[in-house]
FISEVO-618791 format. One line per 5 residues: their letters; for each residue z, x, y of C-alpha. Coordinates in Angstrom, 3 decimals. Layout:
A) Z,X,Y  ...
END
This chain:
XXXXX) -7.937,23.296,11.168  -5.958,23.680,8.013  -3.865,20.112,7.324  -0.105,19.005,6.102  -0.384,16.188,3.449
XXXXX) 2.596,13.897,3.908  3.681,11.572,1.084  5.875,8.687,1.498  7.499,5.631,-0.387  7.245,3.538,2.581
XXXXX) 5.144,3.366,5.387  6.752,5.574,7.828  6.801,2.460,10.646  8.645,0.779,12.118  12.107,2.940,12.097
XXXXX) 14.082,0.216,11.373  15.645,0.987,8.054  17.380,4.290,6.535  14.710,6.116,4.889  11.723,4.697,7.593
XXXXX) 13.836,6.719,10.335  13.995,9.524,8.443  10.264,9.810,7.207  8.918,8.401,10.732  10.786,11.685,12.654
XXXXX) 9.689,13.863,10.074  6.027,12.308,10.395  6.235,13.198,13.991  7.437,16.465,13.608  4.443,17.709,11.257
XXXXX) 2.311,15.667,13.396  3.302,18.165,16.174  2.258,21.230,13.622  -1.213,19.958,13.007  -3.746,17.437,11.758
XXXXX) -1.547,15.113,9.046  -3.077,13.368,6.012  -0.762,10.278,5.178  -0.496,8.643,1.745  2.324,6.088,1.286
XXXXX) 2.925,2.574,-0.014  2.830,-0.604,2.148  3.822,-4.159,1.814  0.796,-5.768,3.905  2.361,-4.953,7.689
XXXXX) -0.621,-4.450,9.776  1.048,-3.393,12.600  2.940,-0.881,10.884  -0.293,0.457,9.609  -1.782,0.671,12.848
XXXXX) 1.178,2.696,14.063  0.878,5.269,11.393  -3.548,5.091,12.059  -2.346,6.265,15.729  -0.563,9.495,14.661
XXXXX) -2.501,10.537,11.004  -5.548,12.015,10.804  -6.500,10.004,7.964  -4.067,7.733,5.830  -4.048,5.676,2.664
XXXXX) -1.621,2.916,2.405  -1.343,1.688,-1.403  -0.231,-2.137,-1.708  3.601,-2.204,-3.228  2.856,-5.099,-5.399
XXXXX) 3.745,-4.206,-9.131  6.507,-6.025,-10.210  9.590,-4.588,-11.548  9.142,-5.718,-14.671  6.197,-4.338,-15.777
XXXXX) 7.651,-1.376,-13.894  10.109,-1.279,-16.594  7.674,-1.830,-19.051  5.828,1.087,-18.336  8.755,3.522,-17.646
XXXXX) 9.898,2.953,-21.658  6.592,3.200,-23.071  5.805,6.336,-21.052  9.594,7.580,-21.347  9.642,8.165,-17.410
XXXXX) 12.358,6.695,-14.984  11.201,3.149,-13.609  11.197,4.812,-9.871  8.064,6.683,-10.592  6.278,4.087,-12.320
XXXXX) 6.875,1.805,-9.659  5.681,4.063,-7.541  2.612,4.728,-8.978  -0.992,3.853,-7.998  -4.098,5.260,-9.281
XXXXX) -5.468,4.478,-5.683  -2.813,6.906,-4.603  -3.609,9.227,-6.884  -7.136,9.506,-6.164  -6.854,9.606,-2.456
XXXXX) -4.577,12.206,-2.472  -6.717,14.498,-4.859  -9.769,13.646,-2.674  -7.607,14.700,0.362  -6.590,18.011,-0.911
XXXXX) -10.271,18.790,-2.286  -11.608,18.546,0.783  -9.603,18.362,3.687  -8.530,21.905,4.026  -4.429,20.707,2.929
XXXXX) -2.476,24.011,3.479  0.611,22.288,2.617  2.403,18.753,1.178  5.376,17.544,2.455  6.520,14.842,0.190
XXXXX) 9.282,12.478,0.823  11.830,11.021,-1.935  11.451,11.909,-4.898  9.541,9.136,-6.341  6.893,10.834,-4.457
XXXXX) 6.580,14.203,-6.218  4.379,12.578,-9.273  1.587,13.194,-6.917  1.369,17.030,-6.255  -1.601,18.364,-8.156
XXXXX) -0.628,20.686,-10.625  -3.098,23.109,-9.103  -2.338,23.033,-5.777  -2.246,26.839,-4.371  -0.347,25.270,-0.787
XXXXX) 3.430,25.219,0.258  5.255,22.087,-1.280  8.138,20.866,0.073  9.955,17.934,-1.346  12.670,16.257,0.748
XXXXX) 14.977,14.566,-1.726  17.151,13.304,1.183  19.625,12.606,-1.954  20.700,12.640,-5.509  19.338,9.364,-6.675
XXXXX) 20.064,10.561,-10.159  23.878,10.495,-8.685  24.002,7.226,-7.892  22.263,5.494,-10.709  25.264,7.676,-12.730
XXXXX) 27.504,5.807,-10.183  26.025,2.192,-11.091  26.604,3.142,-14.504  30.045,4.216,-14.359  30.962,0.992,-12.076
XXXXX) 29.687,-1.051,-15.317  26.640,-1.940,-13.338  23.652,-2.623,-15.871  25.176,0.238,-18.004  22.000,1.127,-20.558
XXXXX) 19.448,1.086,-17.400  21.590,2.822,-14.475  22.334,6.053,-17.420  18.528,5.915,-18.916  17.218,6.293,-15.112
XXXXX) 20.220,8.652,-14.323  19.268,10.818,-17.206  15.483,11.173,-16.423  15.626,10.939,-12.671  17.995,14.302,-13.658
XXXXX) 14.952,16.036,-15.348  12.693,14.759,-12.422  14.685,16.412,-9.713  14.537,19.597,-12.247  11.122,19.926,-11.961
XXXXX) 10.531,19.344,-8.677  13.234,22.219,-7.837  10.950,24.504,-9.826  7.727,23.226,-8.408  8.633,23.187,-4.443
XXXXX) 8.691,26.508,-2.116  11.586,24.631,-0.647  13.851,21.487,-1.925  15.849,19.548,1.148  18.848,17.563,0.918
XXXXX) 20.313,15.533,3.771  23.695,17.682,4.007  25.368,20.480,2.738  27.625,18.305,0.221  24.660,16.853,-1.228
XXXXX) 22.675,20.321,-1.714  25.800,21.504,-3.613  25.768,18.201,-5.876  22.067,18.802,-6.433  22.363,22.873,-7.071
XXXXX) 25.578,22.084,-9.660  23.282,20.000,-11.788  19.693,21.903,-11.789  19.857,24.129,-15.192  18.643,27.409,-12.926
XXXXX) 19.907,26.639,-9.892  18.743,30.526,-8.770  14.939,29.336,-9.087  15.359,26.640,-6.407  14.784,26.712,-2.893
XXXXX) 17.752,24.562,-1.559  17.733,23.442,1.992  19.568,20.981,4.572  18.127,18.850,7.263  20.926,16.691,8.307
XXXXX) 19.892,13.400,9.787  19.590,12.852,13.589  19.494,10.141,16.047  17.660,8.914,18.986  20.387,8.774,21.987
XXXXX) 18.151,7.502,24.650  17.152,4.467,22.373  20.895,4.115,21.446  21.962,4.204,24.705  25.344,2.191,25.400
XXXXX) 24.621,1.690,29.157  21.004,0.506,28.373  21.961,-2.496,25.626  23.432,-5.566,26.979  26.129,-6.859,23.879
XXXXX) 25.045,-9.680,22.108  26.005,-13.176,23.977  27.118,-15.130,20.934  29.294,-12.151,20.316  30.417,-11.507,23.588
XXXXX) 30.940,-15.701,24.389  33.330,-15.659,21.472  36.710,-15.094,20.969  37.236,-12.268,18.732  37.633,-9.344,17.723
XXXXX) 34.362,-8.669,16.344  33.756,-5.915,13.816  29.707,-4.936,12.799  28.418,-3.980,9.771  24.566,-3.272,9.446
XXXXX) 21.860,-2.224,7.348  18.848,-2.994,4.464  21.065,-5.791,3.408  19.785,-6.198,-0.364  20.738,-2.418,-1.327
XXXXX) 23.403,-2.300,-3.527  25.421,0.509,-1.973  25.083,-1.610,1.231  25.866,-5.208,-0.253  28.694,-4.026,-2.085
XXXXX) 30.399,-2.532,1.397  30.173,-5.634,2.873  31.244,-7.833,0.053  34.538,-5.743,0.055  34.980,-6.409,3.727
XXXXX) 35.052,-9.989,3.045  36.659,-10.169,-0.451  39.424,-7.625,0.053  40.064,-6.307,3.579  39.336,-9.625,6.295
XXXXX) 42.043,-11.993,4.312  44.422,-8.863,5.166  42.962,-7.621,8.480  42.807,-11.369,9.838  46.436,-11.679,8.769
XXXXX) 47.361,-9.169,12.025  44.358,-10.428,14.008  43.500,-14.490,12.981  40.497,-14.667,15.331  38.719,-11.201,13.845
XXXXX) 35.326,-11.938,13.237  32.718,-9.753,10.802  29.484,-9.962,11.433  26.661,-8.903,8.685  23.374,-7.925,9.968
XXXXX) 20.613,-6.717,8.450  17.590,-8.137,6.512  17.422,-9.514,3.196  21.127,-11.078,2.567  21.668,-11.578,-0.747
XXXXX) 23.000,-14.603,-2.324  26.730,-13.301,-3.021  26.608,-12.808,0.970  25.275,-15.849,1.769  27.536,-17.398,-0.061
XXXXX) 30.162,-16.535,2.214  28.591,-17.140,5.574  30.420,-19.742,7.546  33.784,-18.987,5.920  36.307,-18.318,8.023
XXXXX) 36.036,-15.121,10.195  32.300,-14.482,8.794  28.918,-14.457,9.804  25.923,-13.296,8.020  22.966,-13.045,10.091
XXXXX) 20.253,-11.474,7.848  17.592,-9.989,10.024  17.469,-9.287,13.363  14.752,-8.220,16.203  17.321,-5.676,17.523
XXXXX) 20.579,-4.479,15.710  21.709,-2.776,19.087  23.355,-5.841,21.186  24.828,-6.211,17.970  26.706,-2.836,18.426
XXXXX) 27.166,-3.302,21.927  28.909,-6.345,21.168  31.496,-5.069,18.402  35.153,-3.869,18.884  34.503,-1.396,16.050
XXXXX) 31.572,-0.821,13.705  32.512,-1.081,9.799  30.967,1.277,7.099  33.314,1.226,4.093  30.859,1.943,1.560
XXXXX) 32.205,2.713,-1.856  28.461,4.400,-3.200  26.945,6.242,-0.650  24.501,9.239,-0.894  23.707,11.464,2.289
XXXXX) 24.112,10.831,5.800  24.302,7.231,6.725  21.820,6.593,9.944  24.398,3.115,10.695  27.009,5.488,11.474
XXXXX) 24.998,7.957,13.944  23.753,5.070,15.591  27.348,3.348,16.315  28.653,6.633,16.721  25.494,6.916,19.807
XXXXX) 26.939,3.774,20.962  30.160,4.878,21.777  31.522,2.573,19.506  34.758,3.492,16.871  33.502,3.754,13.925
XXXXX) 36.077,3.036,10.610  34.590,4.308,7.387  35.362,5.578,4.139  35.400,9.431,3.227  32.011,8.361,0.940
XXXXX) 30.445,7.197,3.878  31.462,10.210,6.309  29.040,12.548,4.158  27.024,14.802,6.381  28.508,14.283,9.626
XXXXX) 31.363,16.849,10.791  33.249,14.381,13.219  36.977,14.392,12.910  39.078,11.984,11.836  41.208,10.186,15.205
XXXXX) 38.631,12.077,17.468  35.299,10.751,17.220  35.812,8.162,14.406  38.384,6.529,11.623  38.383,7.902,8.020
XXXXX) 39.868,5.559,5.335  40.217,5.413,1.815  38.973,1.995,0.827  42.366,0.168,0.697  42.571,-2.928,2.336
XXXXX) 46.444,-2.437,3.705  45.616,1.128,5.071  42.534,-0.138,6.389  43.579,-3.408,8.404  46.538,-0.949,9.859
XXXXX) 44.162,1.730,10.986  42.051,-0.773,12.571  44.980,-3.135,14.194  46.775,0.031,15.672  42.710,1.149,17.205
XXXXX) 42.406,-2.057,18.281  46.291,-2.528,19.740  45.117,0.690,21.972  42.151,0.138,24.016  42.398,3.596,25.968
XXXXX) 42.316,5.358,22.751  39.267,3.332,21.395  37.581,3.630,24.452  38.182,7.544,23.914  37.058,7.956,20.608
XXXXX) 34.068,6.179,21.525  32.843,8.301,24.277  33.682,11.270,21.888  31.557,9.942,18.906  28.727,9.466,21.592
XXXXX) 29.174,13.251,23.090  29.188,14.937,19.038  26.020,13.074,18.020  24.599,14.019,21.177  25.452,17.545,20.957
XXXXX) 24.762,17.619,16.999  22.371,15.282,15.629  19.056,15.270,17.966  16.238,14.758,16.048  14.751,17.765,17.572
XXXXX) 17.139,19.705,16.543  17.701,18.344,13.261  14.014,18.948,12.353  13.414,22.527,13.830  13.559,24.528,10.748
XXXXX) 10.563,22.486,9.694  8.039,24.513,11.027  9.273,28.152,8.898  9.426,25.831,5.456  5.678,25.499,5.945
XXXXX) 5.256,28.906,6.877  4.484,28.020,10.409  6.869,30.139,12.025  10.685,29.402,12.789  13.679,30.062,10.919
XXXXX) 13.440,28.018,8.083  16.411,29.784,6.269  19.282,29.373,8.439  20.428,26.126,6.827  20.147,27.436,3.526
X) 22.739,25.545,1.491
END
């Protein structure tokens, strides 16, 4: 039976980080089509790999040991962006041309971009790259922000030309929302020769199920209130969120609440965050076995990310937990909820912030309300299953893959 090749960054298990819950639904998806070959790059997890060994008809994990220095090195002698050379492993490559040679691969599915190096320039299949974002975006963001300024515009530049040529090369190019496939259409050269699609993010309700997770009892033992934030903790776009929470907004928001608490969890703290747990009003866990008691716990959930690219999976899963959510307009990419119905939309000012949060707070009913409402709209609009149906008529498998044509 003719087979999908499915390329990944990461191994697509467990879902426990942005991109992992994005690649593992997608895995399952195709899996449901036919036989999948999986190549991808691990960090040593046997479990994880025995996950992916129960779904894939055959797999090759490549070890994600080169350092990011000789990453570098590599990326300026070959003039390439320092995402693909650190993504690349002649293992990899040989595996995958071995796979397509004789395997019977009908089609590739490749996931981030990083991943697109590895589509033989032969191949007769469908190929269809899901970008998820702009990365060339943000690292134009980083640069802007005075973040590492010569580095963030080199890999800008060439992650640019990159995303080019994978436009040309795929039957179909997917973005994570309809903003984002307009950012990436207004900077291909001939936008007309690219496929553009959306496949919006979803969530799993049952497993982010409010009447299922019992809050967290530090949380719930203390006095509060207590406000979440959560993700990969050592990504920038993510670090710099939280940072802002406890730099700029808690000295204000503790001001009309003195007992607020905000709690950071996710793994891999870094050591600006760290150096703040234990002040007053903060807690930085790093990782967790379960972010959901977590949620359970909070008053509100926090995303005030000032970089953000796509739709952010922390949000869908405090929205699924009938939780208010207060975010900026960044953050609120991708998701059609309205402002004061199913969450709060900000603009990263500390003042406007700490008043839209006090006067939530200062109304339980109307928390309570836009809770259950953020609960019922992912429900209704962000199943997985749903999400992922015009899958199957991208790989010419029937369907209608064009009805989210951006």
């Amino acid at each position: 039976m003719p087979g999908i090749l499915f390329l990944a960054h990461r191994v697509p298990f467990p879902p426990d980080r942005g991109d992992r819950i994005r690649s593992h639904h997608l895995l399952k998806a195709l899996a449901r089509l036919g036989p999948v070959h999986v190549g991808c790059f691990g960090e040593g997890d046997a479990a994880a790999e025995a996950a992916l060994a129960a779904v894939a008809t055959s797999h090759c994990v490549a070890p994600r040991t080169k350092p990011l220095l000789l990453a570098g090195v590599e990326a300026v002698l070959a003039g390439k962006p320092v995402s693909l050379t650190a993504f690349h492993s002649r293992k990899l490559e040989r595996w995958v041309r071995e796979t397509v040679a004789h395997e019977g691969i009908e089609a590739i599915v490749v996931f981030s971009g990083q991943m697109g190096q590895y589509v033989p320039d032969g191949f007769a299949g469908r190929v269809v790259i899901d970008l998820c974002d702009v990365d060339s975006a943000k690292f134009e963001s980083y640069a802007a922000a005075g973040e590492r300024v010569w580095l963030n515009a080199r890999e800008a530049r060439l992650l640019a030309r990159e995303e080019e040529r994978l436009g040309r090369r795929a039957d179909a190019t997917i973005l994570i929302s309809e903003a984002e496939a307009a950012l990436y259409r207004s900077r291909l050269i001939a936008p007309d020769t690219a496929n553009v699609q959306v496949i919006g993010n979803g969530i799993d309700a049952a497993l982010f199920d409010p009447a299922a997770i019992a809050p967290h009892p530090m949380l719930a033992g203390q006095q509060g209130p207590h406000f979440v934030f959560t993700g990969q903790m050592d990504y920038r776009p993510n670090e710099q969120a939280a940072l802002w929470v406890i730099e700029a907004l808690l000295p204000v928001l503790r001001e009309k609440l003195p007992q607020a608490m905000f709690h950071v969890v996710g793994r891999n703290p870094t050591r600006a965050l760290m150096a703040h747990h234990a002040a007053p009003g903060v807690h930085v866990w790093g990782e967790v076995p379960d972010v959901r008691p977590f949620i359970a716990a909070a008053d509100a959930v926090l995303a005030p990310l000032l970089i953000a690219r796509g739709v952010q999976n922390k949000v869908l899963e405090a929205m699924a937990m009938a939780k208010p959510v207060v975010l900026t307009p960044d953050a609120a990419t991708g998701i059609a909820a309205q402002d004061g119905a199913q969450w709060i939309v900000c603009p990263p000012d500390p003042q406007a912030m700490a008043d839209r949060i006090a006067a939530l707070l200062a109304d339980p009913d109307a928390s309570a309300r836009i809770g259950a409402a953020a609960r019922r709209f992912v429900c209704d609009h962000h199943a997985w299953e749903a999400m992922l149906a015009p899958l199957a008529g991208l790989l010419g498998k029937g369907g209608e893959g064009q009805r989210h044509a951006a």
